[in-house]
C-alpha positions in Angstrom: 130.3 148.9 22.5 126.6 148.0 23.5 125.2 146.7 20.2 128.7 144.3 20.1 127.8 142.7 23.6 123.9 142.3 22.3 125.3 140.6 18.9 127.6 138.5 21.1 124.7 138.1 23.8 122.9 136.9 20.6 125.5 134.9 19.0 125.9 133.4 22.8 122.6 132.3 23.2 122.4 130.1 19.9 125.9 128.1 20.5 124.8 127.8 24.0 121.3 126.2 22.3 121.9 122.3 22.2 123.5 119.4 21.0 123.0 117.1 18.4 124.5 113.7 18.4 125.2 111.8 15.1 127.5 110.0 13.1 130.9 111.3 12.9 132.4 110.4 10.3 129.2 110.5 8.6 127.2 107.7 7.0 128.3 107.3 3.3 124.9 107.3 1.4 125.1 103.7 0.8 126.0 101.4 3.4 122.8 99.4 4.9 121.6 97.4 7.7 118.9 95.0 7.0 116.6 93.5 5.9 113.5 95.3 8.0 110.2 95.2 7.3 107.0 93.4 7.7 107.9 90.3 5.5 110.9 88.0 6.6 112.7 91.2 7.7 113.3 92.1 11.2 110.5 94.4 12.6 112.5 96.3 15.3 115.7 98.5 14.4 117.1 101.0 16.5 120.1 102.7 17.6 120.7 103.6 21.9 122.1 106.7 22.8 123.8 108.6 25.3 121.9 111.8 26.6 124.4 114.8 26.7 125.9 116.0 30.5 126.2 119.1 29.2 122.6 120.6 30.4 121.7 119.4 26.6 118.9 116.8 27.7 115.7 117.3 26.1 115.3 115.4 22.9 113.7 117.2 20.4 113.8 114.9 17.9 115.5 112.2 15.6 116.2 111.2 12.0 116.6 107.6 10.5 117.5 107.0 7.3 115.1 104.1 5.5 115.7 102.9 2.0 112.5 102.6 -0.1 110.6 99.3 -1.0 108.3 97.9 -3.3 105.6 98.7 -1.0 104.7 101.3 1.6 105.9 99.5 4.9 104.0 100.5 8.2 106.5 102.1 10.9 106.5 104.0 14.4 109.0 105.1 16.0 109.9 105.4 20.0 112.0 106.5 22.4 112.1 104.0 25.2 114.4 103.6 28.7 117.9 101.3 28.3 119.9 99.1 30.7 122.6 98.4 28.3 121.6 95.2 27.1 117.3 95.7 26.7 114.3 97.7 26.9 113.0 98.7 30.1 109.6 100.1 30.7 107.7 101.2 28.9 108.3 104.0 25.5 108.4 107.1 26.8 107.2 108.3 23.9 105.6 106.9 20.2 105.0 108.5 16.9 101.7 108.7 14.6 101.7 106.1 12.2 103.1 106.5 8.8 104.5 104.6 6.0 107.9 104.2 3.9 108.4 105.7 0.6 108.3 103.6 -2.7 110.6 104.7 -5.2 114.4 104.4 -4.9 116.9 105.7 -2.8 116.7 106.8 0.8 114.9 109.0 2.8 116.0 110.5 6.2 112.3 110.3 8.5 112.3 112.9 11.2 110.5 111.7 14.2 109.5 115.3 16.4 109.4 113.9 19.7 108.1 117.9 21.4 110.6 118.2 24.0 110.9 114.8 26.3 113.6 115.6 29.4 115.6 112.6 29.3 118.1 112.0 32.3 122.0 113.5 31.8 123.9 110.8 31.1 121.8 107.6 30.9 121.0 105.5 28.0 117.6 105.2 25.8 117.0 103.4 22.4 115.5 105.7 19.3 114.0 102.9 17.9 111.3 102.3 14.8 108.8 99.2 14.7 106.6 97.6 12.5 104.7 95.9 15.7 101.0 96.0 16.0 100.9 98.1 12.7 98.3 96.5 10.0 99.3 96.0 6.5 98.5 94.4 3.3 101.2 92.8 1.0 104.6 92.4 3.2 107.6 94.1 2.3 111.5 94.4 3.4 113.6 97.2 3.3 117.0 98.6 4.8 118.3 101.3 7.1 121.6 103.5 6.6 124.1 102.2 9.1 127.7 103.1 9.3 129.6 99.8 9.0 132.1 101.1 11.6 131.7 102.4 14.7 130.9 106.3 13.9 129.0 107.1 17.5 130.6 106.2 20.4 127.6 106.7 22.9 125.5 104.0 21.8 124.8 101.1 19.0 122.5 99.4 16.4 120.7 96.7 17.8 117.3 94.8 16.6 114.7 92.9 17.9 112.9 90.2 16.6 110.1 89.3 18.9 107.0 88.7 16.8 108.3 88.7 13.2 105.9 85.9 12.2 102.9 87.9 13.2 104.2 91.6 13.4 100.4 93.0 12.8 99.9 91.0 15.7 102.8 92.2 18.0 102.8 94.3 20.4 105.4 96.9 21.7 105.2 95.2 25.1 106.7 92.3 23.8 110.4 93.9 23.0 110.9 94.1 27.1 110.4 89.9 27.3 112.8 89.4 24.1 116.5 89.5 23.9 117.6 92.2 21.8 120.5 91.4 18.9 123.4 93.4 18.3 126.2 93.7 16.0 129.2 95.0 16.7 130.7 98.1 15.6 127.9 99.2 13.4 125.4 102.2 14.1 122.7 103.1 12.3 122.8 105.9 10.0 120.7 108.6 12.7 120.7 112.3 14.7 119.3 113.3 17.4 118.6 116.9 18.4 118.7 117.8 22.0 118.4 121.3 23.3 118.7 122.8 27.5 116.7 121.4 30.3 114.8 124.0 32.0 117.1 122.5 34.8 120.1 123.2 33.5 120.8 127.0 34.7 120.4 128.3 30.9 118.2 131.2 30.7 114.7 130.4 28.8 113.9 131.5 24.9 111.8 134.3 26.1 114.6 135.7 28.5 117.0 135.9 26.1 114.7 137.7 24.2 113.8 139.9 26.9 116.8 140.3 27.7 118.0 141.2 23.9 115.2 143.9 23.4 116.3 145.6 27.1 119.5 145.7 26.2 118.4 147.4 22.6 116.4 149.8 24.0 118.9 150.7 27.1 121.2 151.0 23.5 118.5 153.4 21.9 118.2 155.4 24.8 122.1 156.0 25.5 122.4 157.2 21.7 119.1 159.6 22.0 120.9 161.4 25.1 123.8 162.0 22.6 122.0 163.3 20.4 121.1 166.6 22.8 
């Protein structure tokens, strides 16, 4: 009876884990917003989101899906405060630099964000930008995006403040420029969010100390049996 409540103790503590939020249904492999990129593209693209109320509030991190293009295209990615209709702020957090694939097909980019408490229910925009990033020859490119509207806590929405001069750009720019949208598409993204040490939910390391206690009050009860 003991080592069934620690597998369900166990089994507990991983649904009881986080939340992801994503597409549902999911993106189709094919379907595309665009053109992005560091050429006559846009150089902002990002989809807002709805942090869980469900104790599930710190991001952990998030996936886009970016077509590849002739050449490598300079991107970061941030996570940044939402009123509904703009940026606020300032990013709350930015990635290292890196650069799209060449080649063919997409590629899902995970951007590991290392645990940022967000606030339950509010809204923030995952979003990646070519701003303030050097490059050489300039290239366009496209994002997966469900052409309906798959996620109902948020939307895609782009900005194009500084597409004439992106190397130039700067982040700070996005808050003084109106931000596009169209309606009833999302971009093709997750986002993994996992308990707030706010939230009541025991830590990793309890549950584990709690796990091994319970295995060795488990051990202990089966020795005495043995005499």
């Amino acid at each position: 009876m003991l080592k069934k409540f620690v597998l369900t103790a166990i089994l507990g503590s991983i649904a009881y884990a986080g939340a992801v939020l994503t597409n549902n249904p999911a993106w189709n492999g094919t379907d595309t917003a665009n053109s992005f990129g560091t050429g006559t593209g846009t150089p902002t693209y990002g989809e807002t989101i709805t942090v869980p109320i469900d104790g599930n509030d710190v991001l952990t991190n998030f996936v886009f899906q970016i077509e590849s293009a002739p050449q490598h295209i300079p991107i970061v990615a941030y996570v940044q405060a939402w009123n509904g209709t703009e940026t606020t702020g300032s990013p709350l957090f930015s990635s290292v630099p890196e650069t799209t694939f060449t080649g063919t097909g997409f590629a899902g980019y995970n951007f590991n964000v290392l645990n940022l408490a967000l606030t339950p229910g509010a809204q923030y925009i995952l979003y990646v930008s070519t701003l303030g990033q050097s490059f050489g020859i300039g290239a366009d490119t496209s994002f997966g995006a469900t052409l309906t509207d798959t996620y109902s806590g948020g939307g895609f929405f782009f900005n194009n403040v500084d597409q004439s001069h992106t190397a130039g750009g700067s982040i700070a720019d996005l808050n003084t420029n109106s931000w596009g949208n169209v309606g009833g598409i999302d971009l093709a993204f997750s986002a993994t969010f996992i308990q707030g040490a706010s939230s009541g939910a025991p830590e990793p390391s309890s549950i584990v100390l709690m796990i091994t206690g319970l295995a060795a009050l488990a051990w202990g009860r089966r020795r005495r049996s043995l005499h």
